[in-house]
PDB file as gemmi writes it, atoms N, CA and C in Angstrom:
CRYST1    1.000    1.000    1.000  90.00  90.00  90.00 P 1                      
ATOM      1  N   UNK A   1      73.911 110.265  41.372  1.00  0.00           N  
ATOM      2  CA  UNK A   1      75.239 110.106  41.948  1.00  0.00           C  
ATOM      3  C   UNK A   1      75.966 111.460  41.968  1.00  0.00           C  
ATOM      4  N   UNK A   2      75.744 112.490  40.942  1.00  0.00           N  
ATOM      5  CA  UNK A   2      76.187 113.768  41.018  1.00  0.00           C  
ATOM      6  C   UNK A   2      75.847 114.551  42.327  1.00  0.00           C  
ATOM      7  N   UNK A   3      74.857 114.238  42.895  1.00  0.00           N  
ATOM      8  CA  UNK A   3      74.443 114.910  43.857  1.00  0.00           C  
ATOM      9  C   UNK A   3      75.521 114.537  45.393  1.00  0.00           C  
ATOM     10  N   UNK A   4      75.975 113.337  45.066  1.00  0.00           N  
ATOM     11  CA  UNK A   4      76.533 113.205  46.095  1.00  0.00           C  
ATOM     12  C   UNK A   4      75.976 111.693  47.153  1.00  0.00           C  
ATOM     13  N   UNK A   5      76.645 111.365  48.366  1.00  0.00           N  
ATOM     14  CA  UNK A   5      76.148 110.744  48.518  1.00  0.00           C  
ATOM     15  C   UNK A   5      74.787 110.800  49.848  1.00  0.00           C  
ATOM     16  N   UNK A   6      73.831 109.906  50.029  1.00  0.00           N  
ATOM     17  CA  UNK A   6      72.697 110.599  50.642  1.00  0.00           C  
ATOM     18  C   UNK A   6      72.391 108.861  51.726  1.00  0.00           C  
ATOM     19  N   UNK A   7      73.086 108.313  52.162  1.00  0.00           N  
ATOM     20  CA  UNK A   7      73.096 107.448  52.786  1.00  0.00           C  
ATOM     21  C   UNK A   7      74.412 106.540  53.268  1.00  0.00           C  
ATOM     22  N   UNK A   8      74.533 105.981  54.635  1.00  0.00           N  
ATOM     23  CA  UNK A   8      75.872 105.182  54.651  1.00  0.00           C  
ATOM     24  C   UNK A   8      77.236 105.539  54.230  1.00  0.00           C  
ATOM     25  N   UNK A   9      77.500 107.065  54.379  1.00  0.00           N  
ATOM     26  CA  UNK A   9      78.520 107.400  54.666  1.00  0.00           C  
ATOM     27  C   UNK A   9      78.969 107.954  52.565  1.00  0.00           C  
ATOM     28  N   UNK A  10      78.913 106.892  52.510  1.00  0.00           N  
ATOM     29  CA  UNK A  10      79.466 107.351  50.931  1.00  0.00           C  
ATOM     30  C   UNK A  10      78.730 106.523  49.696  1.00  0.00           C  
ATOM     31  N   UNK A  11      77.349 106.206  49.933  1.00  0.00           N  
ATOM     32  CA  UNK A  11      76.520 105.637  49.073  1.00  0.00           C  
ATOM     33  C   UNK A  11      75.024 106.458  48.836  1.00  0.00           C  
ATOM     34  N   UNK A  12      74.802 106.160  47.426  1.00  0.00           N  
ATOM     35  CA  UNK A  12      73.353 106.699  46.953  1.00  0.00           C  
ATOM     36  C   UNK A  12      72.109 106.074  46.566  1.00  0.00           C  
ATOM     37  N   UNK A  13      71.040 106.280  47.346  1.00  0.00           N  
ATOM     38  CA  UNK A  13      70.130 105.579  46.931  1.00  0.00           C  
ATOM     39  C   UNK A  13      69.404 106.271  46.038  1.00  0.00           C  
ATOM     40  N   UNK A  14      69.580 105.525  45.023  1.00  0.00           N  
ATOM     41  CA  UNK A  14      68.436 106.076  43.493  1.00  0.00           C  
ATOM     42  C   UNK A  14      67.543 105.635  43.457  1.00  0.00           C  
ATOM     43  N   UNK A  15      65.935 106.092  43.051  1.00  0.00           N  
ATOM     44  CA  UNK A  15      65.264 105.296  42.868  1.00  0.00           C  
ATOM     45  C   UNK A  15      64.554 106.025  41.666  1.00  0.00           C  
ATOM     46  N   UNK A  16      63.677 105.416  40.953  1.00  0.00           N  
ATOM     47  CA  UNK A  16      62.797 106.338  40.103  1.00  0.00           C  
ATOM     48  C   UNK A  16      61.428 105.352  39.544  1.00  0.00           C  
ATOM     49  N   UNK A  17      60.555 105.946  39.085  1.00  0.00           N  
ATOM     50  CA  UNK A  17      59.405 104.920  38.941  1.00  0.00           C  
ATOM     51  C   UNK A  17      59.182 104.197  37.388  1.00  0.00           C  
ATOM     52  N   UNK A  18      58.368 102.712  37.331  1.00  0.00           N  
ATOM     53  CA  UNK A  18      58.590 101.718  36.336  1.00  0.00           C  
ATOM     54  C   UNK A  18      57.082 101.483  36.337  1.00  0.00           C  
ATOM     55  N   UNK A  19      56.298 102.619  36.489  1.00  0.00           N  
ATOM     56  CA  UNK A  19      55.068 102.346  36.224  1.00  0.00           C  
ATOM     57  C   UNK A  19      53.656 102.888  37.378  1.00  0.00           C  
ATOM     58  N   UNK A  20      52.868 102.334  37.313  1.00  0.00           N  
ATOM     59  CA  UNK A  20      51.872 102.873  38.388  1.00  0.00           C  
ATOM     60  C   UNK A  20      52.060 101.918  40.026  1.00  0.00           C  
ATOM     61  N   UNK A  21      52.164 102.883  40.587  1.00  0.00           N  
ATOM     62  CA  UNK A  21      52.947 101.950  41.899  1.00  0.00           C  
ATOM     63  C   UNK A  21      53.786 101.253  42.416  1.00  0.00           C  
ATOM     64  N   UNK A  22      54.851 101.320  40.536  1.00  0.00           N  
ATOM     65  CA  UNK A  22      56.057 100.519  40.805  1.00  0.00           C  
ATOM     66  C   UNK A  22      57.199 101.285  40.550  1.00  0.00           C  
ATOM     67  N   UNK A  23      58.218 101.379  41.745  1.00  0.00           N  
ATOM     68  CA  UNK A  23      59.354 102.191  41.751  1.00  0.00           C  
ATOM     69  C   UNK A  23      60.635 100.861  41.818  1.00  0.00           C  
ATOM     70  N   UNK A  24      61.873 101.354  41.676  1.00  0.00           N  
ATOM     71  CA  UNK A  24      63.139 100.622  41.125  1.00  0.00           C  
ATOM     72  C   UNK A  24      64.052 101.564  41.786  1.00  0.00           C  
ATOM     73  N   UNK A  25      64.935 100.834  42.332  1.00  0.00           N  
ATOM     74  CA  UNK A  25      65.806 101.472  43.722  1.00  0.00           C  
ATOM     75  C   UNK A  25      67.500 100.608  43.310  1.00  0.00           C  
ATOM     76  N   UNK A  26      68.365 101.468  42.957  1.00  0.00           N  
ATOM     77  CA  UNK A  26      69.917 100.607  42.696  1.00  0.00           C  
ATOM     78  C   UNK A  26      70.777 101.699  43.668  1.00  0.00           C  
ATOM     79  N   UNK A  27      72.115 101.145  44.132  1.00  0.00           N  
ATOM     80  CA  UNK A  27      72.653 101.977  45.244  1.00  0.00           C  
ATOM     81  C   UNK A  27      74.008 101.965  44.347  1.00  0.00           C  
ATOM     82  N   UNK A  28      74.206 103.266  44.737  1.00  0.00           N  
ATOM     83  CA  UNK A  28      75.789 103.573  43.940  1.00  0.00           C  
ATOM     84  C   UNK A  28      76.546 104.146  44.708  1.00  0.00           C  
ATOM     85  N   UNK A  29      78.197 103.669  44.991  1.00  0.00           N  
ATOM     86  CA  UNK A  29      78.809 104.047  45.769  1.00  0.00           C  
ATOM     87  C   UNK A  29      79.525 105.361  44.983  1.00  0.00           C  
ATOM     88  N   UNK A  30      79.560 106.744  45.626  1.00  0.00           N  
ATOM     89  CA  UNK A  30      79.941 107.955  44.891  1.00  0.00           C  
ATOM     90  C   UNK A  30      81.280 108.135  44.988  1.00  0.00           C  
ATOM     91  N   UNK A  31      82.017 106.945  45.791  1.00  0.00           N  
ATOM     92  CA  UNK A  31      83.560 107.018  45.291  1.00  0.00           C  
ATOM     93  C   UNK A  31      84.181 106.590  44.538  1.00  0.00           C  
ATOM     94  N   UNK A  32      83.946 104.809  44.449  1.00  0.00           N  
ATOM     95  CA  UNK A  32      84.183 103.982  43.344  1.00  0.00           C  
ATOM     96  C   UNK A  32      83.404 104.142  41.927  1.00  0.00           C  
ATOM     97  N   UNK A  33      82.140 104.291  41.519  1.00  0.00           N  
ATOM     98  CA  UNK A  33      80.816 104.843  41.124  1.00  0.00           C  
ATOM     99  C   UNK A  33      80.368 103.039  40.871  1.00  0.00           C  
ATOM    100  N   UNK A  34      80.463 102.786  42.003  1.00  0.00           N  
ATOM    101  CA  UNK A  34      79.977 100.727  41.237  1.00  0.00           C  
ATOM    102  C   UNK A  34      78.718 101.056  41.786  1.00  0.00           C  
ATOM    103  N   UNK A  35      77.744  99.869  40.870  1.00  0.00           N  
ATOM    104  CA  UNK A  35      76.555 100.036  41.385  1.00  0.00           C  
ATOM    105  C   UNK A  35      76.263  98.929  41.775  1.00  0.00           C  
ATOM    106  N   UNK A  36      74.780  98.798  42.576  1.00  0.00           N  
ATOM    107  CA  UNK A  36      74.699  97.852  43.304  1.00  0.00           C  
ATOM    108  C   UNK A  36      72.729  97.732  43.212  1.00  0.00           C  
ATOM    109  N   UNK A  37      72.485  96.490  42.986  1.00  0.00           N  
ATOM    110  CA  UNK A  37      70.697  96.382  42.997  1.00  0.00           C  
ATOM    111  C   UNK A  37      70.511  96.475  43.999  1.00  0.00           C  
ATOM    112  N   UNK A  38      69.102  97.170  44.442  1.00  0.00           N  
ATOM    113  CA  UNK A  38      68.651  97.006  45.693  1.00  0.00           C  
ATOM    114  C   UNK A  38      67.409  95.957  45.728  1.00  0.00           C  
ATOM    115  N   UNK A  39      67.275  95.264  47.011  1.00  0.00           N  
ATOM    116  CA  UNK A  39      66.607  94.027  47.246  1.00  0.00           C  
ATOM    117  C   UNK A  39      65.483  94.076  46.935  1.00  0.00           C  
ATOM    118  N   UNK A  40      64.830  95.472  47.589  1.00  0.00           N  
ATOM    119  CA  UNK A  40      62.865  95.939  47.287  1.00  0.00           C  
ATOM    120  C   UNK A  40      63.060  96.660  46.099  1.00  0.00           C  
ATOM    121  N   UNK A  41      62.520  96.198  45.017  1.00  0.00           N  
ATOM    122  CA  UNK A  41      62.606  96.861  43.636  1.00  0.00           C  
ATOM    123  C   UNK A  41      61.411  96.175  42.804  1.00  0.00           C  
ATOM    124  N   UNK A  42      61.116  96.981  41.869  1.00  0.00           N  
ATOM    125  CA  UNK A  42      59.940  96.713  40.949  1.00  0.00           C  
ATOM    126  C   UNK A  42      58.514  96.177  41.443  1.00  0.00           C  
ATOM    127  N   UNK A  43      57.839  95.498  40.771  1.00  0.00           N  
ATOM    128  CA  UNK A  43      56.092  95.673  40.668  1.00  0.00           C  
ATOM    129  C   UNK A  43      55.556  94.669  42.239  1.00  0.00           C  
ATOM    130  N   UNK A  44      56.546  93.943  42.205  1.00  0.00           N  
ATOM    131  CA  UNK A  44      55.661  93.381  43.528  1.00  0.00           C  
ATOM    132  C   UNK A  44      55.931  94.336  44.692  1.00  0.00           C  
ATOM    133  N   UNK A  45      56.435  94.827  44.704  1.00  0.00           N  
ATOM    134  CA  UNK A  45      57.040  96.284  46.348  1.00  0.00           C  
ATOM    135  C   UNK A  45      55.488  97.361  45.636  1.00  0.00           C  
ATOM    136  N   UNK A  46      54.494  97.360  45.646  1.00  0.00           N  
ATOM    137  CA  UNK A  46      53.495  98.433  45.148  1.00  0.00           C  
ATOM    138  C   UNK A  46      54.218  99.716  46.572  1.00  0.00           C  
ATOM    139  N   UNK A  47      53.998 101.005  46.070  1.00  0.00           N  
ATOM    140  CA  UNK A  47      54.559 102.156  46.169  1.00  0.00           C  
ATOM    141  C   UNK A  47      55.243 102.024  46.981  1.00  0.00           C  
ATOM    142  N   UNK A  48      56.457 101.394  46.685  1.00  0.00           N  
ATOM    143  CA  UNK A  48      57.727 101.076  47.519  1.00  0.00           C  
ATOM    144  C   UNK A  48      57.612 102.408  47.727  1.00  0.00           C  
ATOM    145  N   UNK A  49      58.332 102.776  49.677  1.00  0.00           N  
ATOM    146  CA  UNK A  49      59.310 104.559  49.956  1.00  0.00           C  
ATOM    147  C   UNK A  49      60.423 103.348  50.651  1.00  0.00           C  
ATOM    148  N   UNK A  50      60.768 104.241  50.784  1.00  0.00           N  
ATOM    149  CA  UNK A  50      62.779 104.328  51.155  1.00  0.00           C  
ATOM    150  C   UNK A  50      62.529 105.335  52.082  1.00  0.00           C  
ATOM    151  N   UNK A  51      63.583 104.974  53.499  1.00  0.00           N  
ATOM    152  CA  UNK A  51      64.161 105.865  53.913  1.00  0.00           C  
ATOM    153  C   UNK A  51      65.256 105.886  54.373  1.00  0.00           C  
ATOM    154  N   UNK A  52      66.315 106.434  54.588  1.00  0.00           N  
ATOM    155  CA  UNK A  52      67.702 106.211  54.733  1.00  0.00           C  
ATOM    156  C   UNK A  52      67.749 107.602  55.007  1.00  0.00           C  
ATOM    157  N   UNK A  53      69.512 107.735  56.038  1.00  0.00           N  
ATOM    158  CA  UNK A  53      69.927 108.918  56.389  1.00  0.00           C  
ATOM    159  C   UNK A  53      71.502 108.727  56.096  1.00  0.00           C  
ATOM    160  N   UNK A  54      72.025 109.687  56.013  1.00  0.00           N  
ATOM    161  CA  UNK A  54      73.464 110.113  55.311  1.00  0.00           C  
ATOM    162  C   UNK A  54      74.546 109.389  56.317  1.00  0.00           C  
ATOM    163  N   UNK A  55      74.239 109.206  57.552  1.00  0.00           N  
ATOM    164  CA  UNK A  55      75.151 108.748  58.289  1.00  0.00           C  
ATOM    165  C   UNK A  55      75.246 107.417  58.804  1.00  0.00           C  
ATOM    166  N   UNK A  56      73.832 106.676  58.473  1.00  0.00           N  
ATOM    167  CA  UNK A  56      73.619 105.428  59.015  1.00  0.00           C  
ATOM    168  C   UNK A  56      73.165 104.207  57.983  1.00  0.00           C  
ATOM    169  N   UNK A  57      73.200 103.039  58.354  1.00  0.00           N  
ATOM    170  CA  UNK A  57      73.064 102.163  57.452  1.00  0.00           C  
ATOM    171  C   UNK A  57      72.094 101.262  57.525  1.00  0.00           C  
ATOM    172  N   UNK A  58      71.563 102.067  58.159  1.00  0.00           N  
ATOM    173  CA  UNK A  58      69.973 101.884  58.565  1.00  0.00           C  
ATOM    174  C   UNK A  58      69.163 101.850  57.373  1.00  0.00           C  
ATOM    175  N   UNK A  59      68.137 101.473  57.254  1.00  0.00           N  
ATOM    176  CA  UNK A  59      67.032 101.514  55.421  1.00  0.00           C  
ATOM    177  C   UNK A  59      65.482 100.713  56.370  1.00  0.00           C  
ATOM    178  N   UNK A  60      64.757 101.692  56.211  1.00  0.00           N  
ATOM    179  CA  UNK A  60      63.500 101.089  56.267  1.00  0.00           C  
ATOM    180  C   UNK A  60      61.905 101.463  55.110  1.00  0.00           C  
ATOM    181  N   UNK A  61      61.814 100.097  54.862  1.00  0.00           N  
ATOM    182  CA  UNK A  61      60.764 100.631  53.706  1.00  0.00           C  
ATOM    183  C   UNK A  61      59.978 100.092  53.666  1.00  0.00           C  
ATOM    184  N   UNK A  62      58.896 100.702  53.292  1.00  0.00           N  
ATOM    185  CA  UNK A  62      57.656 100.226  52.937  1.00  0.00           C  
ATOM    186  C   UNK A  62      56.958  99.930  51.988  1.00  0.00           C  
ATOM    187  N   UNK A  63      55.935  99.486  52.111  1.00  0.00           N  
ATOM    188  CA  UNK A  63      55.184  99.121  50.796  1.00  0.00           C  
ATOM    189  C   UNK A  63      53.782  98.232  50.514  1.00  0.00           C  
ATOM    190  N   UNK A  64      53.291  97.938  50.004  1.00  0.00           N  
ATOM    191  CA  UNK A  64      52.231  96.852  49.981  1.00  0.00           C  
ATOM    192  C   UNK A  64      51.931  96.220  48.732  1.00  0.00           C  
ATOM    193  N   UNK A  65      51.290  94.938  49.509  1.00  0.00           N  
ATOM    194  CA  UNK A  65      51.310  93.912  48.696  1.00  0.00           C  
ATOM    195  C   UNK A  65      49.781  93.398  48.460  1.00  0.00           C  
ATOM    196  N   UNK A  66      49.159  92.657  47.569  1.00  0.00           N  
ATOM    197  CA  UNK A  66      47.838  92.176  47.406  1.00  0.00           C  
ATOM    198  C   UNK A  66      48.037  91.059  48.499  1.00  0.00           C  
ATOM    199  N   UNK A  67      46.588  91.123  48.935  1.00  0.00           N  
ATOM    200  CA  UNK A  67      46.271  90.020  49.638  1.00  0.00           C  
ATOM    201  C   UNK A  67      45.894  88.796  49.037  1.00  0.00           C  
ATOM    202  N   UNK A  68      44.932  88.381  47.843  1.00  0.00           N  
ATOM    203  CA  UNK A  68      44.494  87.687  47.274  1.00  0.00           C  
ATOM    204  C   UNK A  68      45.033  87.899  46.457  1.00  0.00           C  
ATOM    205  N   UNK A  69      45.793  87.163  45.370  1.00  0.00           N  
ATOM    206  CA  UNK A  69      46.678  87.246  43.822  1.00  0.00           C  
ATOM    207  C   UNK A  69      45.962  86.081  42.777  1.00  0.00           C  
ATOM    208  N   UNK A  70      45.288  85.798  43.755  1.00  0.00           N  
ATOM    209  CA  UNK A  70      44.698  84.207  42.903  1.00  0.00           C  
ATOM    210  C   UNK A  70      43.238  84.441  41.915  1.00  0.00           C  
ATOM    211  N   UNK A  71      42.342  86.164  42.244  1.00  0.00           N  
ATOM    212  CA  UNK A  71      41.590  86.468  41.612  1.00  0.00           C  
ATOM    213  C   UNK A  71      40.220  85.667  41.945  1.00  0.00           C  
ATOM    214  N   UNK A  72      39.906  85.418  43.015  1.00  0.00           N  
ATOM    215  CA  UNK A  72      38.861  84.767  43.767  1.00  0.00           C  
ATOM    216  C   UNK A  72      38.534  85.749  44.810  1.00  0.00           C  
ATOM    217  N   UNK A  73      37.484  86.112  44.940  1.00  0.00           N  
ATOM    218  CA  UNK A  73      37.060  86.393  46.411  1.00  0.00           C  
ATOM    219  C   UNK A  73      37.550  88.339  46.355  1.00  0.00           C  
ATOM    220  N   UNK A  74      37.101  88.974  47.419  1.00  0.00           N  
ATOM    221  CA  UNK A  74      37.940  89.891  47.121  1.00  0.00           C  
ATOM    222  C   UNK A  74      39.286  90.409  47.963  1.00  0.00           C  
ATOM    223  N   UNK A  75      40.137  91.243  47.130  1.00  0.00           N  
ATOM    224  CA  UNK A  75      40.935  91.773  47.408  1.00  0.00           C  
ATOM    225  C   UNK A  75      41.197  92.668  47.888  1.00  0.00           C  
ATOM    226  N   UNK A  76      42.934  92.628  48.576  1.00  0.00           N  
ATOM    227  CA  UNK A  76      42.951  93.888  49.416  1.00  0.00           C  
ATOM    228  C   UNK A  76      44.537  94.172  49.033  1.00  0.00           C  
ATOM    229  N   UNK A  77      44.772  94.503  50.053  1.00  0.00           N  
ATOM    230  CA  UNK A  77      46.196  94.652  50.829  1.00  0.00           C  
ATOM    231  C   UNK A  77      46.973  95.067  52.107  1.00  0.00           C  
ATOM    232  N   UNK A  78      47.691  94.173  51.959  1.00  0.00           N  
ATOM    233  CA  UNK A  78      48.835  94.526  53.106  1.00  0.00           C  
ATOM    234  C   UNK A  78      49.968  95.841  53.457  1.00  0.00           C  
ATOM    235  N   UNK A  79      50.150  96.727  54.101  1.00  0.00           N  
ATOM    236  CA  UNK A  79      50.705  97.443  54.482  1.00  0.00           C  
ATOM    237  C   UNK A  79      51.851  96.928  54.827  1.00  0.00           C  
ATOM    238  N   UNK A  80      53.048  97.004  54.375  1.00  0.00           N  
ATOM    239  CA  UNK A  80      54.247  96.530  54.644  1.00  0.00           C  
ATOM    240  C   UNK A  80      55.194  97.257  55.308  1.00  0.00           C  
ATOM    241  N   UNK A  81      56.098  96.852  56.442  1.00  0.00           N  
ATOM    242  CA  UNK A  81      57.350  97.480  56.887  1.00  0.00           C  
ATOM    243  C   UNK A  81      58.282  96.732  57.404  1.00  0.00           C  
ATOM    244  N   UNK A  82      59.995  96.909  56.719  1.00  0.00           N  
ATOM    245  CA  UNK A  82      60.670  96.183  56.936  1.00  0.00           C  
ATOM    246  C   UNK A  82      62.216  97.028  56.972  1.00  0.00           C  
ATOM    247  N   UNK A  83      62.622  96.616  58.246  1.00  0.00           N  
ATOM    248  CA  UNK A  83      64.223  97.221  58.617  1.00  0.00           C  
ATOM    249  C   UNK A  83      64.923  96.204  57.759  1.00  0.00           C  
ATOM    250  N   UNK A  84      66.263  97.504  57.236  1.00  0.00           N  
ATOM    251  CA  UNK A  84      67.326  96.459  56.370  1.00  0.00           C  
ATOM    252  C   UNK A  84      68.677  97.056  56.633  1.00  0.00           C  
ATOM    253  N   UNK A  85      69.318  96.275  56.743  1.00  0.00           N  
ATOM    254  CA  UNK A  85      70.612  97.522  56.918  1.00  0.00           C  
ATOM    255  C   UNK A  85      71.756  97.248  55.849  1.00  0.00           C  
ATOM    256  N   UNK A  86      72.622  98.233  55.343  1.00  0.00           N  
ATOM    257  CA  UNK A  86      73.385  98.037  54.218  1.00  0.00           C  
ATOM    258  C   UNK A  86      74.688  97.359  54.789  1.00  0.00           C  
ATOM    259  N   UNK A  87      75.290  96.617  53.949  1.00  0.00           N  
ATOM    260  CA  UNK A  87      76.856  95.936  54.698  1.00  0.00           C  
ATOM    261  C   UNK A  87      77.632  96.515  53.544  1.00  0.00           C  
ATOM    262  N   UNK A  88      77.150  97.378  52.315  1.00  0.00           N  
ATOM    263  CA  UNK A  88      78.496  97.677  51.678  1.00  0.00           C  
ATOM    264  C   UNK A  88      78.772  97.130  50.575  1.00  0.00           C  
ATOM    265  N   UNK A  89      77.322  95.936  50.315  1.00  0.00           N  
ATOM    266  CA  UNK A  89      77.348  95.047  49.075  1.00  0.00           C  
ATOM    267  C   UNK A  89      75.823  95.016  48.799  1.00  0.00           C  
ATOM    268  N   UNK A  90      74.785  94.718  49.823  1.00  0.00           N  
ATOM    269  CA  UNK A  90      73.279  94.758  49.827  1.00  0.00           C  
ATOM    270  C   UNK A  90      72.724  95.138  50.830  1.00  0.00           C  
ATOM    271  N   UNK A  91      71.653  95.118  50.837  1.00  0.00           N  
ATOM    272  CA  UNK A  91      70.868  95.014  52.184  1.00  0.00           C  
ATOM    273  C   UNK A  91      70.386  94.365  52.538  1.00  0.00           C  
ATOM    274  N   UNK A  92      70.632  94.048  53.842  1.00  0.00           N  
ATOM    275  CA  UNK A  92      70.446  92.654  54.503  1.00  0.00           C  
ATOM    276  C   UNK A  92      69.152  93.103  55.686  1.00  0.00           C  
ATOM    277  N   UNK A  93      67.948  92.152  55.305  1.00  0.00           N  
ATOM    278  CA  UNK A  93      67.132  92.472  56.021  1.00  0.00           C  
ATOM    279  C   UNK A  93      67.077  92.320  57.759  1.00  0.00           C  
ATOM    280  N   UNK A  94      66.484  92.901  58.429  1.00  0.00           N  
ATOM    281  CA  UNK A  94      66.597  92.694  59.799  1.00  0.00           C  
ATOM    282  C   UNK A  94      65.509  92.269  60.382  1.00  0.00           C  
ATOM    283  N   UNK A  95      64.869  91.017  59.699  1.00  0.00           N  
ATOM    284  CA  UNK A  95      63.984  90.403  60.456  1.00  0.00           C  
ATOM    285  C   UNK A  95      63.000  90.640  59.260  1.00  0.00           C  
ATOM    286  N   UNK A  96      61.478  89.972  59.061  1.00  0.00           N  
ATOM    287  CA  UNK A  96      61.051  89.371  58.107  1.00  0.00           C  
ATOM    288  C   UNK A  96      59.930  91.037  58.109  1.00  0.00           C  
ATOM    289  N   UNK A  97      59.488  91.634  56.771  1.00  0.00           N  
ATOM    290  CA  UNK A  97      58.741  92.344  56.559  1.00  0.00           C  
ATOM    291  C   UNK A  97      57.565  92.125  57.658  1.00  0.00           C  
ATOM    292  N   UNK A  98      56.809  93.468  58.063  1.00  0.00           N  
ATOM    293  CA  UNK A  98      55.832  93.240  59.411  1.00  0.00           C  
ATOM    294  C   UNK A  98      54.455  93.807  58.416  1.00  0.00           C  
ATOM    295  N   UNK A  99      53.605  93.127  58.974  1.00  0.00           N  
ATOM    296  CA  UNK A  99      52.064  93.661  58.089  1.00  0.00           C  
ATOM    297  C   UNK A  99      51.848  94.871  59.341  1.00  0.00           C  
ATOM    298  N   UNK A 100      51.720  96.146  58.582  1.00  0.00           N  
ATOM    299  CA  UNK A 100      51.557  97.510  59.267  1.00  0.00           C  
ATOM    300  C   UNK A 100      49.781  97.189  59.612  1.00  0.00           C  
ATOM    301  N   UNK A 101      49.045  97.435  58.779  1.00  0.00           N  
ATOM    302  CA  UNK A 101      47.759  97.206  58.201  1.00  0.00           C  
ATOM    303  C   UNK A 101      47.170  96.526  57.232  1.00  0.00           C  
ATOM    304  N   UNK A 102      46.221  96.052  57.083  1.00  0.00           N  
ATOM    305  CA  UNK A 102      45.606  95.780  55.853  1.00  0.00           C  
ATOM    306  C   UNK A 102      44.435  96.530  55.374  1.00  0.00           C  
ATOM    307  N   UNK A 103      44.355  96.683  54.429  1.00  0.00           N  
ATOM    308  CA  UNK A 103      43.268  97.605  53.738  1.00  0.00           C  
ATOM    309  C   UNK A 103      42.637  96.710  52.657  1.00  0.00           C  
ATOM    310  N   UNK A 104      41.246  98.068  52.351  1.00  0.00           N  
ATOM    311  CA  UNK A 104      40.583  97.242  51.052  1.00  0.00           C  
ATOM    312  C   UNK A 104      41.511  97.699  49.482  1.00  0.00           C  
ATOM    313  N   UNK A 105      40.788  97.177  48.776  1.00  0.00           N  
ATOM    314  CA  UNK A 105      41.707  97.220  47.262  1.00  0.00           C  
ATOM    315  C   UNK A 105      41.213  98.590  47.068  1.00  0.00           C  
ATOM    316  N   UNK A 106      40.463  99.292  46.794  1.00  0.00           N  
ATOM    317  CA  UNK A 106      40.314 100.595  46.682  1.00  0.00           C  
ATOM    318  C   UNK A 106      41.279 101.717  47.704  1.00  0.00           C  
ATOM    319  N   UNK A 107      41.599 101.016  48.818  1.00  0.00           N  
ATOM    320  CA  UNK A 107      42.028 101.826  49.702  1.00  0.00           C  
ATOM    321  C   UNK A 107      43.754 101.819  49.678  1.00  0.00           C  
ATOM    322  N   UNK A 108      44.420 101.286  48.443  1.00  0.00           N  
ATOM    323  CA  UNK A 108      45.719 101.305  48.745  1.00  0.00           C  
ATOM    324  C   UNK A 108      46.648 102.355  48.961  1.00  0.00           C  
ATOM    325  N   UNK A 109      46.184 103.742  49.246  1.00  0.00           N  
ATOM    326  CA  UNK A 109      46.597 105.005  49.216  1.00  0.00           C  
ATOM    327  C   UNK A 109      46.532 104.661  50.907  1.00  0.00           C  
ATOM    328  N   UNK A 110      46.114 104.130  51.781  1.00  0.00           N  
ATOM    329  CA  UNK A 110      46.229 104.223  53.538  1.00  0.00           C  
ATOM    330  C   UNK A 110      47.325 103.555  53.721  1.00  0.00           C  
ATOM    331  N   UNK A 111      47.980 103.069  52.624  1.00  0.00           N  
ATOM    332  CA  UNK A 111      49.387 102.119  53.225  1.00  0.00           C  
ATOM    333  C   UNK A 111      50.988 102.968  52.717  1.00  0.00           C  
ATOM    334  N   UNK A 112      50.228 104.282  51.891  1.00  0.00           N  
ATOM    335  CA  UNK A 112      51.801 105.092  51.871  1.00  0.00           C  
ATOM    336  C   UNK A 112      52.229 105.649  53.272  1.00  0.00           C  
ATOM    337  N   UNK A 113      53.352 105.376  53.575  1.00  0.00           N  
ATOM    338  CA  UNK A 113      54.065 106.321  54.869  1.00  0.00           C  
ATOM    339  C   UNK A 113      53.754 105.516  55.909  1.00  0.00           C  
ATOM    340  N   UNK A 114      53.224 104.125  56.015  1.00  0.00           N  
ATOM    341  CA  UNK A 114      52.374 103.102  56.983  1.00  0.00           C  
ATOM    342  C   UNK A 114      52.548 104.316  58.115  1.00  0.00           C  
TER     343      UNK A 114                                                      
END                                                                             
């Protein structure tokens, strides 16, 4: 928040990581300093990115998810991308996460940056 703000006019998106592939994202407004959770956060978002620009309230992110969770058969994953836009309280998605790609389970490094 010292830095200033880096999205939506007068808000900050923080994020920092909670493990191997799992990052944690809260938005703080740098006038009031209230904070606010963000929607894609922790272990199911695997290498959540963020992107946001200083002037718009625009947010699109990515990420992936296992295909199989049930431990049968094998596994993969999904390449995730999903528009969200901020109203000032959360982010409100703009239509339902899109499967970019799917990959094998070894290959979850082809779904950073979809």
């Amino acid at each position: 928040m010292r830095q200033g703000a880096n999205f939506a006019g007068h808000y900050a998106l923080i994020g920092w990581g909670c493990g191997t592939g799992c990052q944690v994202y809260v938005v703080g407004d740098v006038i009031t300093g209230q904070m606010f959770d963000f929607l894609l956060s922790g272990e199911e978002f695997i290498n959540l990115r963020i992107q946001a620009w200083p002037d718009s309230r625009l947010i699109l992110a990515s990420w992936a998810a296992e295909t199989n969770t049930s431990g049968a058969g094998s596994r993969g994953y999904n390449c995730l991308s999903q528009r969200l836009q901020w109203n000032g309280i959360k982010a409100v998605p703009l239509g339902k996460p899109t499967v970019v790609r799917t990959v094998k389970f070894d290959d979850i490094d082809k779904c950073d940056g979809n």
